[in-house]
N, C-alpha and C positions, 0 to 999 in steps of 0.2 A: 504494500500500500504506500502511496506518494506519502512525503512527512505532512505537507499540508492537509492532508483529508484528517489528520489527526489534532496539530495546530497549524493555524494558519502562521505564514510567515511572519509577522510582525509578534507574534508570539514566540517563535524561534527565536528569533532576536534580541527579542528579553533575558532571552535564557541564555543569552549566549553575553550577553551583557551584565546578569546577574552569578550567571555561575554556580546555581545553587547544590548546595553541598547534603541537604536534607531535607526531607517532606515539609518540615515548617518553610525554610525558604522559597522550594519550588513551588508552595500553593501561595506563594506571592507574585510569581510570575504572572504578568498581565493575560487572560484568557484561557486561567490552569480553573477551573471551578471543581467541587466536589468529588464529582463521577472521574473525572480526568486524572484528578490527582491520585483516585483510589485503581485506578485503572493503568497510568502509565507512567507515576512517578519512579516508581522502583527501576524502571527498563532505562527511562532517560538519566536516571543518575546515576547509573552503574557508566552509562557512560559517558556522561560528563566527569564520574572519578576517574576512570581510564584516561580520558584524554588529560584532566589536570597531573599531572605527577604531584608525590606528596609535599617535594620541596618547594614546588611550584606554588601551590597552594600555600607554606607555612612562608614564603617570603611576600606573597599577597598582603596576606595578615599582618607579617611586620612589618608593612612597608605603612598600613592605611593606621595602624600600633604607635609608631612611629610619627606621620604625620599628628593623629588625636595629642600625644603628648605635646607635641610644639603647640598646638591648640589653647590645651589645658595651659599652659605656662603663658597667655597671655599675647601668644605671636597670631597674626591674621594671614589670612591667606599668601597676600605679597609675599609676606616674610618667609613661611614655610617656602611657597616657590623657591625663593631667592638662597634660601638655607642651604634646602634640600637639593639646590639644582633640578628642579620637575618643572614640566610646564604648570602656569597657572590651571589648565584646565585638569591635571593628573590631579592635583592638589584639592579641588572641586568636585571630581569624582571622589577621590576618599571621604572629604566632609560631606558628599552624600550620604554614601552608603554609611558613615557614624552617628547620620538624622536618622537611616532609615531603619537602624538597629536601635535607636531610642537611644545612644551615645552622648548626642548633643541635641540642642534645638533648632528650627531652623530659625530663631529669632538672633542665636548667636553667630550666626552665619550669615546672613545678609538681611538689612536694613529697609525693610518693606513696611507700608504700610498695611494695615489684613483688608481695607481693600481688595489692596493691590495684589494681596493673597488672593482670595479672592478673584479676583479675575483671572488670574494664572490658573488657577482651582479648577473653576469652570470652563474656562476653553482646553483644559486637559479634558475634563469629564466630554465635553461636546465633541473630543475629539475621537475620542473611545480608542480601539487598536490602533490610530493614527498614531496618537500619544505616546506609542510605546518610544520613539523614536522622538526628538527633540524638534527638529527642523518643521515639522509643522505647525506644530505647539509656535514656534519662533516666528514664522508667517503669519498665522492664523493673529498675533498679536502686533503683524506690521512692525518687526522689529525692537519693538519697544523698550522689551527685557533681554539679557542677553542670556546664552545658552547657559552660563554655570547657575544663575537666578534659578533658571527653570530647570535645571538639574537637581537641586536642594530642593525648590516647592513640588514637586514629583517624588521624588524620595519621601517627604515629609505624609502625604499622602500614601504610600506605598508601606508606609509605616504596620509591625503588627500591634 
C-alpha cells in the first residue's frame, strides 16, 4: 500500500520533523488520531528507531540540553546563536521543541501580544494539514510574523 493511503504527506513530514521516539510523541504528530496510533504507531517507530542510531538521537538531546541551559542562565536567542555557533533558526527549532515539551513558555521566547497569538493560533487551525509545514502558515499571514514566531506558537499549541 502507497505511504499516503495510510498518512497523507504533510503528515509524513511531521514525523519526519518530529522524530518521535514513543507512542506519547507520535500521537502528537499532526493527523496521527486514535485508530492510527493504535494501529500503526509501533511499525513507524521501529522505524524511525532504525533509521535514528542511538548516538544520533543522544547528541539530538544534548545539543537542544545544551541550548535550554544557555536559556535558563538568562542568554536569548542571538546569544545562544552566536555562543553556540548554530544558525539562528537551529537555535529556534530547539526552543521549540523545549515549548513543546512544556520546558519553557512561549511567553519567554518571543514577545507577542495573545492577540497576536491569536491570530497565528487561528490561521494555523484554518490551515489544518497545511500547517504542518510553516510556509503557509507564513503566507497565509502576508508575511507579517517570521518563521521562528510561528515555529514557537505551533509548538506551543502542539503542546501535550
Amino acid at each position: 500500500v502507497p505511504p499516503f493511503v495510510i498518512f497523507h504527506d504533510a503528515t509524513l513530514m511531521d514525523m519526519i520533523d518530529r522524530m518521535p521516539l514513543t507512542h506519547e510523541q507520535f500521537s502528537r504528530v499532526s493527523g496521527v488520531g486514535a485508530q492510527k496510533l493504535e494501529n500503526y504507531a509501533d511499525d513507524f517507530l521501529a522505524i524511525i528507531r532504525d533509521f535514528n542510531d542511538e548516538d544520533e538521537v543522544a547528541n539530538k538531546v544534548d545539543t537542544v540540553e545544551e541550548t535550554l541551559n544557555l536559556f535558563r542562565c538568562g542568554m536569548d536567542a542571538e546569544a545562544i546563536s552566536s555562543q553556540r555557533q548554530l544558525t539562528l533558526s537551529t537555535v529556534y527549532t530547539h526552543l521549540a521543541r523545549l515549548i513543546q515539551q512544556g520546558q519553557i513558555q512561549l511567553s519567554e521566547v518571543v514577545n507577542l501580544s495573545s492577540e497576536e497569538i491569536r491570530t497565528i493560533e487561528n490561521a494555523i487551525l484554518e490551515l489544518g494539514d497545511e500547517a504542518v509545514r510553516l510556509k503557509p502558515v507564513y503566507e497565509y499571514l502576508d508575511g507579517y510574523f517570521n518563521y521562528e514566531t510561528l515555529r514557537c506558537v505551533k509548538a506551543s499549541m502542539d503542546m501535550a
